[in-house]
C-alpha positions in Angstrom: 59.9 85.5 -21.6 59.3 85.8 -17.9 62.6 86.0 -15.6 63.9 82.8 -14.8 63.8 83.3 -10.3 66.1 81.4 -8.5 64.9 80.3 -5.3 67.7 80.0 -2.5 65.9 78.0 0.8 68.3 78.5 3.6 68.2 75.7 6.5 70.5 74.3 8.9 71.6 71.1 7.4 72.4 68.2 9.3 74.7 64.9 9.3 73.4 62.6 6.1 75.3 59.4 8.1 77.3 58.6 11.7 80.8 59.5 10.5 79.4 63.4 9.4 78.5 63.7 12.8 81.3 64.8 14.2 82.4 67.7 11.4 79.3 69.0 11.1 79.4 70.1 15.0 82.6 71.5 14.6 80.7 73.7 11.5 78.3 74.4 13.7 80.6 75.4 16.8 83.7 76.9 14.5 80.6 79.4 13.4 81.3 83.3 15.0 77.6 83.9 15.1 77.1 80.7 17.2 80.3 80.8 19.5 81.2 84.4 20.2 84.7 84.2 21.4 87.7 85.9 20.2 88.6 84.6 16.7 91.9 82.9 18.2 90.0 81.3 20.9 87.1 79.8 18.7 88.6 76.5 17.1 90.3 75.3 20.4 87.0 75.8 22.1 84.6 74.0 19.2 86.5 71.3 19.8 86.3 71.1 23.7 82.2 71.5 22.4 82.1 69.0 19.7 84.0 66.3 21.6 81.4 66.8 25.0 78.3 66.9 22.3 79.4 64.0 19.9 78.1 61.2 21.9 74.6 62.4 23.0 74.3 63.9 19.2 75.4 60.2 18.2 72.8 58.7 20.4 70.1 61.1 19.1 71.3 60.1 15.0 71.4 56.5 15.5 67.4 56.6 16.6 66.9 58.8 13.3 68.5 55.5 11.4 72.2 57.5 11.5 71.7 60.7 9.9 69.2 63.9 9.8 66.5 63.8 7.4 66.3 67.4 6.9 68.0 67.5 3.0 65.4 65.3 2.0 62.5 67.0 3.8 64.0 70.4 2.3 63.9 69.2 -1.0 60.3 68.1 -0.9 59.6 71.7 0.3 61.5 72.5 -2.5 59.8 70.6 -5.1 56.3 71.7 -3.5 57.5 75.7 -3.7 58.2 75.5 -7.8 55.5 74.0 -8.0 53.2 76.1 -6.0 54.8 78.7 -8.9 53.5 78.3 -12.2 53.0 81.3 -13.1 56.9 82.0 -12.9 60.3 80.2 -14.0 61.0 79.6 -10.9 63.6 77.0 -9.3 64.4 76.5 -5.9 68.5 75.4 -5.0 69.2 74.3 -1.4 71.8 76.0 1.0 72.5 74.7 4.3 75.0 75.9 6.7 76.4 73.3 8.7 76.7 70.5 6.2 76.1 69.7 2.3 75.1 71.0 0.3 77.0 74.1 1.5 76.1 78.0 0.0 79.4 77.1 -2.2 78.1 74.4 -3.8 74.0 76.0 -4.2 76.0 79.4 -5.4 77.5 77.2 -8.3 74.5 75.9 -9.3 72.4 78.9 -9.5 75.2 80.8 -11.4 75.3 77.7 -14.0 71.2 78.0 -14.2 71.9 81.5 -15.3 69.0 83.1 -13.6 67.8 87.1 -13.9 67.0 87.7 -10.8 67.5 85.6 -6.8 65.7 85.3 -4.2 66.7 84.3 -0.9 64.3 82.3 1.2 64.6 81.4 4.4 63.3 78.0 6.3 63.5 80.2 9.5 60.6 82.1 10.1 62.3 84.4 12.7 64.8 86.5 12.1 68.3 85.9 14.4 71.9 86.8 13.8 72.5 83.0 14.6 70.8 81.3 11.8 69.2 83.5 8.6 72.2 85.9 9.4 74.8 83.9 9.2 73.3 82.4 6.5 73.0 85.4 4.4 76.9 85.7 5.8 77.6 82.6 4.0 76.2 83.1 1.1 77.5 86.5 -0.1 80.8 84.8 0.1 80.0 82.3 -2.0 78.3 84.1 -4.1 81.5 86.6 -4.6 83.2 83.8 -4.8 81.9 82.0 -7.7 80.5 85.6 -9.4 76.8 85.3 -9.6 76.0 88.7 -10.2 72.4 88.3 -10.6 70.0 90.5 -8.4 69.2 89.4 -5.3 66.6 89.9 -2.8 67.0 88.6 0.9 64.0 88.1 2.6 64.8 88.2 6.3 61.7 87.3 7.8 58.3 86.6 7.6 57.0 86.1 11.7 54.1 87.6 11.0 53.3 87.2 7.7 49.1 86.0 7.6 49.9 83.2 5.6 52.1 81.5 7.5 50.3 82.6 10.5 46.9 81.0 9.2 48.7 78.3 8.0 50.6 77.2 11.2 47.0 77.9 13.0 45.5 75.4 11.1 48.3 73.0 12.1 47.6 73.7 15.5 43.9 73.6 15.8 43.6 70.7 14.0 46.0 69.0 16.6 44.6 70.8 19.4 41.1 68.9 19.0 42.3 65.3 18.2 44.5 65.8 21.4 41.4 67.4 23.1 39.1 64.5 21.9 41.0 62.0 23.4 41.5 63.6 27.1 39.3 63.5 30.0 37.2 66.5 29.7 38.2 67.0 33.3 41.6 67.1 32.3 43.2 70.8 30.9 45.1 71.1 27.8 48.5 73.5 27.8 49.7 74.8 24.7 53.6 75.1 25.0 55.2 77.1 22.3 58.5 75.4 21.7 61.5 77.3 20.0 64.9 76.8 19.8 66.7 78.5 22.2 69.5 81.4 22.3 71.8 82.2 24.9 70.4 85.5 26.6 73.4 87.0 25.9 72.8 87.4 22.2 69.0 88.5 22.8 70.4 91.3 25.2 73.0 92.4 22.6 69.5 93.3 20.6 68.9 90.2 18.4 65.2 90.0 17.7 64.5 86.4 17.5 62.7 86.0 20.9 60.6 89.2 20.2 59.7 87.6 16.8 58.7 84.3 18.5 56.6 86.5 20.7 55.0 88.3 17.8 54.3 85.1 15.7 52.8 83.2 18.8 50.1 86.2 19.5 49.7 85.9 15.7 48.9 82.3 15.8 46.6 82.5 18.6 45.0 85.2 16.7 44.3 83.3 13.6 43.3 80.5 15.8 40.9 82.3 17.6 40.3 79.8 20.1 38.9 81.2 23.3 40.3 80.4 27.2 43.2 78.8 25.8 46.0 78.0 28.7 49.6 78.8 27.1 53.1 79.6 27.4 56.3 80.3 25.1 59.2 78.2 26.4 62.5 77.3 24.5 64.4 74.1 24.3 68.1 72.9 22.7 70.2 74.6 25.5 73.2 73.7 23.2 76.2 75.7 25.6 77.2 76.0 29.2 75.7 79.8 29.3 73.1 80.9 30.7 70.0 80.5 27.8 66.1 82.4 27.2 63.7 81.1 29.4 61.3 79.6 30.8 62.6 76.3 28.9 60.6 73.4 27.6 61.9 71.0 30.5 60.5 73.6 33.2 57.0 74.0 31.2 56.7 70.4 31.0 57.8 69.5 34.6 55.2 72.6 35.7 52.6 71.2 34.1 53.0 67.8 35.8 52.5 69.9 39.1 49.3 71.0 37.8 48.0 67.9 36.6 47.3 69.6 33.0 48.1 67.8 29.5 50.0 69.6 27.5 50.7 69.9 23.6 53.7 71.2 22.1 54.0 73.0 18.9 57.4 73.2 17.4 56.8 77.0 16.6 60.3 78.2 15.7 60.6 75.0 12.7 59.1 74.5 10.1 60.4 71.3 8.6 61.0 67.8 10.9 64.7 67.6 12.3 66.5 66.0 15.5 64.9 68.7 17.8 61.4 68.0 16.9 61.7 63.9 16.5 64.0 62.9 19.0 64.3 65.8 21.4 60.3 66.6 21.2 58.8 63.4 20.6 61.1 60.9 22.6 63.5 63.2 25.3 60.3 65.8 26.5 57.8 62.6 25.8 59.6 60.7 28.8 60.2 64.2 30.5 56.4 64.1 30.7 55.6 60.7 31.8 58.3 61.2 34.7 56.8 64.2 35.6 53.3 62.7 35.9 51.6 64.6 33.1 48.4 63.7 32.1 48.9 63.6 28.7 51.2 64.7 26.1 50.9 65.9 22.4 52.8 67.7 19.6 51.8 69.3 16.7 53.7 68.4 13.5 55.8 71.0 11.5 54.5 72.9 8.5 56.4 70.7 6.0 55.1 70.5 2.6 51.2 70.8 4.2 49.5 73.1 0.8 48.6 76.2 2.9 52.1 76.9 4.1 53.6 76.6 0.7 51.6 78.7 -0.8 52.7 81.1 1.9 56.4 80.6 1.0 54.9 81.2 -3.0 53.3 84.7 -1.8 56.6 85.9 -0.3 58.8 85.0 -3.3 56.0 86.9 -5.4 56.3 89.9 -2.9 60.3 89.7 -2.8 60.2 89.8 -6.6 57.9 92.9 -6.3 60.2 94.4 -3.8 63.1 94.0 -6.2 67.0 93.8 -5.2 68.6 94.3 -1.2 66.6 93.1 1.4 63.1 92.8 2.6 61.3 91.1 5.3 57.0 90.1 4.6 56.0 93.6 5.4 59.0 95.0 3.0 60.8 97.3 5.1 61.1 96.5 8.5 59.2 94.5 10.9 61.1 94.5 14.8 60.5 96.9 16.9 62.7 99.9 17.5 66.1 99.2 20.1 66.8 95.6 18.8 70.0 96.9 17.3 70.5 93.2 15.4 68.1 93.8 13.5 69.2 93.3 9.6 67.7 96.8 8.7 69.0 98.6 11.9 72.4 96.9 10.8 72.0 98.4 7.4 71.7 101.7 8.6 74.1 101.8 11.4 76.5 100.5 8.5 76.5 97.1 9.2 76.9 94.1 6.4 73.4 92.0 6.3 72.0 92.0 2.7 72.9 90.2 0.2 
């Protein structure tokens, strides 16, 4: 009999109607790899956050009908993945961080499943202490917790894995000439690369996420292959009062308005549709643009359950499996480049608690 796999998708979470609105930005704040203040500090100040974020998160909800729609979008990815598996006994258990189903309740489930071996798999491309880090945080406790002592492989990252590279290339060409067709032919096109921003801070304290964005965008354009292209990486979700990666989305759109060029906006950093890419992307940065006089404005959707990005997430469970127990990223041992010191194998070896 082949091993029975179970297949952990990490993801954010997000409020599933208007009263979990408010305790799932206090999870989100109360979290020490999101608000990195002294221990004793953190709760007063998540709710100082919370309470100042409540009302425009509440605004952004209600036009989503009240709640995210990521659980449900996860679980079609999840449903897509086991199937995308047939030659294993593979099933895939949700974790999210932020709101339910919590690594708790996922780490009860697998353990009742009874699996031989785990594999965790996250729905972040890019590795960063703030979100597949804190995730694999969260789930060791709850995996100690409830005693699932099967073997686990973590897969930290996969930025530049080809699949997903051709896969999200194929995303983007596609929307690059529908958005292309219907423009002046006078009129350029600017890609913006859109991810989710971190305060500069955390990238300076050697967390690799924005060199990972890098390295998956040049990867992209790569598999693209699409000559003469005008294009920039910017970052958007500035979530806190410090001072965040740069240039940001707002600045690339308002630039382009200067230069008269349309531009088209690929959610590069997500891979699954969510509040940042339906109401901040689509409706906030659409009006952005119009203000701003830009000629034209476009966005490419997120991988979801489109065929050639699932069987990407397939391949790397098969090559985590291969890898066997600890942690991995798509190339098996490490990916970053040397001096980002967050990095979940320059963790291991400076002693550091990462893997699962």
């Amino acid at each position: 009999m082949p091993d029975r796999v179970a297949i952990v998708l990490f993801n954010l979470g997000g409020p599933d109607r208007p009263e979990s609105i408010r305790p799932f930005l206090m999870n989100l704040f109360s979290d020490p790899a999101i608000l990195r203040v002294p221990f004793f500090v953190r709760p007063f100040l998540a709710r100082i956050i919370t309470r100042a974020r409540l009302k425009p998160a509440t605004e952004n909800y209600a036009l989503l009908g009240g709640r995210s729609p990521l659980l449900e979008l996860t679980q079609a990815q999840a449903a897509a993945l086991e199937a995308a598996l047939p030659d294993m006994d593979a099933k895939c258990f949700i974790a999210m961080r932020y709101w339910h189903p919590f690594s708790l309740e996922a780490a009860r489930a697998v353990k009742a499943w009874g699996p031989d071996r785990v594999v965790l798999l996250p729905l972040y491309p890019q590795y960063s202490t703030t979100t597949t880090g804190s995730s694999l945080t969260a789930w060791r406790a709850a995996a100690a917790q409830v005693g699932l002592m099967a073997e686990t492989t973590a897969l930290c990252c996969y930025s530049t894995d080809p699949g997903y590279l051709a896969a999200t290339a194929a995303l983007v060409r596609e929307a690059y000439q529908a958005a292309r067709a219907g423009l002046d032919p006078a009129v350029g096109l600017r890609v913006l690369f859109s991810a989710h921003g971190l305060p500069e801070s955390i990238v300076k304290g050697g967390d690799p996420y924005q060199w990972q964005i890098e390295q998956t965008v040049a990867g992209v354009l790569a598999a693209w292959g699409e000559a003469d292209l005008d294009w920039s990486v910017c970052y958007q979700s500035r979530a806190t009062p410090q001072k965040w990666i740069g240039p940001s989305t707002d600045e690339e759109i308002e630039r382009a308005g200067r230069d008269k060029t349309a531009v088209i906006v690929v959610p590069i950093a997500f891979v699954s549709e969510h509040s940042e890419t339906l109401v901040e992307l689509d409706i906030e940065y659409r009006h952005l643009a119009e203000r701003s006089s830009v000629p034209g404005y476009f966005r490419v959707p997120t991988q979801s359950v489109a065929p050639a990005f699932i069987a990407a997430l397939a391949d790397l469970v098969r090559g985590a499996c291969a890898h066997g127990p600890g942690l991995c990223s798509h190339l098996g041992g490490q990916m970053c480049a040397e001096g980002l010191g967050q990095c979940p194998f320059a963790m291991r070896r400076a002693g550091g608690d990462v893997a699962a």
